[in-house]
C-alpha atoms as one frame of an Amber mdcrd trajectory, in Angstrom:
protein
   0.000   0.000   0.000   0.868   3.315  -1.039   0.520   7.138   0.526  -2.323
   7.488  -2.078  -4.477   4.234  -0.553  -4.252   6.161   3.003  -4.754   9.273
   1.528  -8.119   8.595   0.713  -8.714   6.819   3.764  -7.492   9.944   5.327
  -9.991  12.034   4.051 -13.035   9.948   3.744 -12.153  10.021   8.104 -11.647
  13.797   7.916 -15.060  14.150   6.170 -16.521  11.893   8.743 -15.424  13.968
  11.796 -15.975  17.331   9.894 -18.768  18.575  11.812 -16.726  18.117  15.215
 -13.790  20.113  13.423 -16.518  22.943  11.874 -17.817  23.210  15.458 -14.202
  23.466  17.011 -12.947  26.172  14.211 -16.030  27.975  14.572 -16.146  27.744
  18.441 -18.289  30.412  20.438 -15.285  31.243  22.533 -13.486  31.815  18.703
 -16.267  33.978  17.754 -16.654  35.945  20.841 -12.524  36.738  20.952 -13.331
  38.152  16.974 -16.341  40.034  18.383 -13.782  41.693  21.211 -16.766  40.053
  23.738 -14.086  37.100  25.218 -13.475  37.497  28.824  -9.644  38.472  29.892
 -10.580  34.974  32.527 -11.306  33.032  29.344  -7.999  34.207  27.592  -6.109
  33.349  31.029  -7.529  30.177  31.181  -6.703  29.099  27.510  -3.238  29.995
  28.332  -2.932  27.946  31.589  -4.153  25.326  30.469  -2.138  25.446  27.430
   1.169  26.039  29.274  -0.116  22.102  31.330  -0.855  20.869  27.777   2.620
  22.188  25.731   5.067  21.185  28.557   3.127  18.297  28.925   2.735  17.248
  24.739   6.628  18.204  24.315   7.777  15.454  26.797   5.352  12.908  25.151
   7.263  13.996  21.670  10.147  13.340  22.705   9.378   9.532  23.668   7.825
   9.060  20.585  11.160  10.129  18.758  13.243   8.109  20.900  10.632   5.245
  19.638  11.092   6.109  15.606  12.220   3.043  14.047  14.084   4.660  10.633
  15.332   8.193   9.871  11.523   9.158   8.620  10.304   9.132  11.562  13.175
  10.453  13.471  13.080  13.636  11.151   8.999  13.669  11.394   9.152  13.439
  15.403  12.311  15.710  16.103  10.596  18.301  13.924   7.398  17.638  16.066
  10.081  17.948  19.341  11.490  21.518  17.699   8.023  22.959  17.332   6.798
  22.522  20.841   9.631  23.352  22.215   9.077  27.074  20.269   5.503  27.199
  20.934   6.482  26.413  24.784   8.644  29.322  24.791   6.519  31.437  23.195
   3.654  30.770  25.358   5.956  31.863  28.219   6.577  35.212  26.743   2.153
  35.241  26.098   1.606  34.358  29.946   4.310  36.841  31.196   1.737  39.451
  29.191  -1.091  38.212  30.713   0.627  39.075  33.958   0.566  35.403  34.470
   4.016  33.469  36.389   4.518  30.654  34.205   4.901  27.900  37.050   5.809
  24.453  37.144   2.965  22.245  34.976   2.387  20.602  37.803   1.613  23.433
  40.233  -0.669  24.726  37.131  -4.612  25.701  37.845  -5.874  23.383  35.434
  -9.519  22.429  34.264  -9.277  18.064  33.944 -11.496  18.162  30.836  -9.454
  20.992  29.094  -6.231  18.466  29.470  -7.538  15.600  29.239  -5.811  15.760
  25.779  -2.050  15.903  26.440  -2.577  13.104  28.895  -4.031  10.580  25.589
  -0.826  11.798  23.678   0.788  10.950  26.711  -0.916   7.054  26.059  -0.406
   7.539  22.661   3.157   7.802  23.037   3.942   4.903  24.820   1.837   2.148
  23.105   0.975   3.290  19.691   3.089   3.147  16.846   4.579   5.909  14.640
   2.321   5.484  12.267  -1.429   5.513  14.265   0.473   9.057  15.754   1.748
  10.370  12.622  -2.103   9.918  11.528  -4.156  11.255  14.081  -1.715  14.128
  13.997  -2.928  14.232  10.272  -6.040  14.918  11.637  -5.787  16.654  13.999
  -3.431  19.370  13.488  -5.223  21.174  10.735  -8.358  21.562  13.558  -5.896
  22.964  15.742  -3.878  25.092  14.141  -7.475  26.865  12.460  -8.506  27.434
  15.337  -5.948  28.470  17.702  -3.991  31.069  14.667  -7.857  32.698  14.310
  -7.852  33.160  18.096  -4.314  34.541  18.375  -5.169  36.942  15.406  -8.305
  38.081  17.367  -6.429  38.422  20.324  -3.868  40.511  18.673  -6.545  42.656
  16.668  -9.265  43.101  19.612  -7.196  42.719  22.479  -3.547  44.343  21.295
  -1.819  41.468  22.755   1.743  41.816  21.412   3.712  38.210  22.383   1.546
  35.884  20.385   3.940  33.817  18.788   2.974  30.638  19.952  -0.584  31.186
  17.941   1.490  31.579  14.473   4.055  28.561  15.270   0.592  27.106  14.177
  -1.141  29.005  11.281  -1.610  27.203   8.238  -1.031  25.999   5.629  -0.616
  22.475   6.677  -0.359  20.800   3.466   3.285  19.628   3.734   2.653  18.561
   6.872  -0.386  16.550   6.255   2.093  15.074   3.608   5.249  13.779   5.884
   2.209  12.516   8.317   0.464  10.274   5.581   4.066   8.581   4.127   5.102
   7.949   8.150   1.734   6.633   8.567   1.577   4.449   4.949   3.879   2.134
   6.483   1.108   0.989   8.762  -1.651   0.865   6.595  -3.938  -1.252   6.191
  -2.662  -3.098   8.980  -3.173  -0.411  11.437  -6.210   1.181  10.032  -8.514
   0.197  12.586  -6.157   1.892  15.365  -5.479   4.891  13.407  -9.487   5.784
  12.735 -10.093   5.224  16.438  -6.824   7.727  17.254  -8.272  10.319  15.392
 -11.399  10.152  16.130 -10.595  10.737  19.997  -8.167  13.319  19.912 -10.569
  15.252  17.685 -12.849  14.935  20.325 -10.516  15.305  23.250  -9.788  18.885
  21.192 -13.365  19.963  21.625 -12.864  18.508  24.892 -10.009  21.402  25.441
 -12.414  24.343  24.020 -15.329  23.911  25.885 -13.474  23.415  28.756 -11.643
  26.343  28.513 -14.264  28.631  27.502 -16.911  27.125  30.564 -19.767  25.613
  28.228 -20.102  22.066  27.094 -21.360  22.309  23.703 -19.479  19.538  21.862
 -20.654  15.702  21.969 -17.505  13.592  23.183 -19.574  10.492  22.933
């Protein structure tokens, strides 16, 4: 099997689970922060939970590269390491603003729901393989990265927040990185196609998980 057989097994998944990624890109706490209506306790919370998540997701990265079994999947995963690492640092710099002391993750005011998803990439890390990641990464990160960069550009817009770095580490476009996910994860496939539609599907869900959470409502089905 080739990256074009997952490919379209890629995005016959990503059409299934499009309405949970429309309702996460075009969350209410999204639409509020471009209407200049977000709370500054909403914006604090995203952050803190994000610094738990980040510190937390980087250290989960960093097992899966030591787990890459050819120099694919070291490159895919140390790139992975690289960018968290700069979004962690960058998110320091956005707390500091928000007159927030960035303190140890584990001494972090923290909503369960809201990171419930680090702790699955945490799971994820130690008993999946490269390729189920590299997929539901696939997935994911597109979902993310929409929604967080249109936050951070409403933030900067409504709000004049200056040190928002850590929302354009992820602004698209994601194509090439959709790309290096799918010929990590072709390896895998068909073999693993069953584990990779069931990691996707949950840490789409464990995303809305993160914005309701965060923004006090629960308005997206996790079940």
């Amino acid at each position: 099997m080739g990256v074009g057989d997952i490919k379209s097994f890629y995005e016959d998944l990503r059409r299934s689970l499009k309405d949970l990624e429309e309702r996460v890109i075009k969350h209410p706490m999204i639409s509020e922060a471009l209407e200049g209506r977000l709370s500054i306790d909403a914006i604090k919370r995203f952050a803190i939970n994000q610094w738990y998540i980040v510190n937390h997701d980087l250290r989960s990265l960093a097992v899966m590269l030591s787990r890459a079994r050819d120099m694919d999947e070291i490159d895919y995963f140390k790139a992975a390491v690289d960018v968290d690492y700069r979004a962690l640092q960058e998110l320091k710099s956005f707390l500091i603003e928000l007159g927030i002391e960035p303190v140890k993750p584990s001494e972090a005011s923290v909503r369960p729901m809201a990171v419930a998803y680090t702790h699955y990439i945490s799971w994820l890390s130690q008993y999946a393989s490269p390729g189920v990641i590299a997929f539901a990464f696939a997935v994911n990160f597109p979902t993310w990265g929409q929604a967080s960069s249109t936050l951070g550009d409403a933030l900067e817009k409504r709000y004049g927040y200056k040190n928002l770095g850590f929302f354009k580490i992820f602004s698209p476009p994601y194509d090439q990185f959709i790309e290096r996910s799918l010929a990590i994860a072709s390896k895998y496939y068909p073999a693993e196609k069953g584990s990779m539609a069931v990691a996707a599907t949950l840490i789409q869900k464990y995303e809305g998980m993160f914005w309701d959470s965060v923004y006090g409502d629960t308005m997206i089905k996790t079940h």
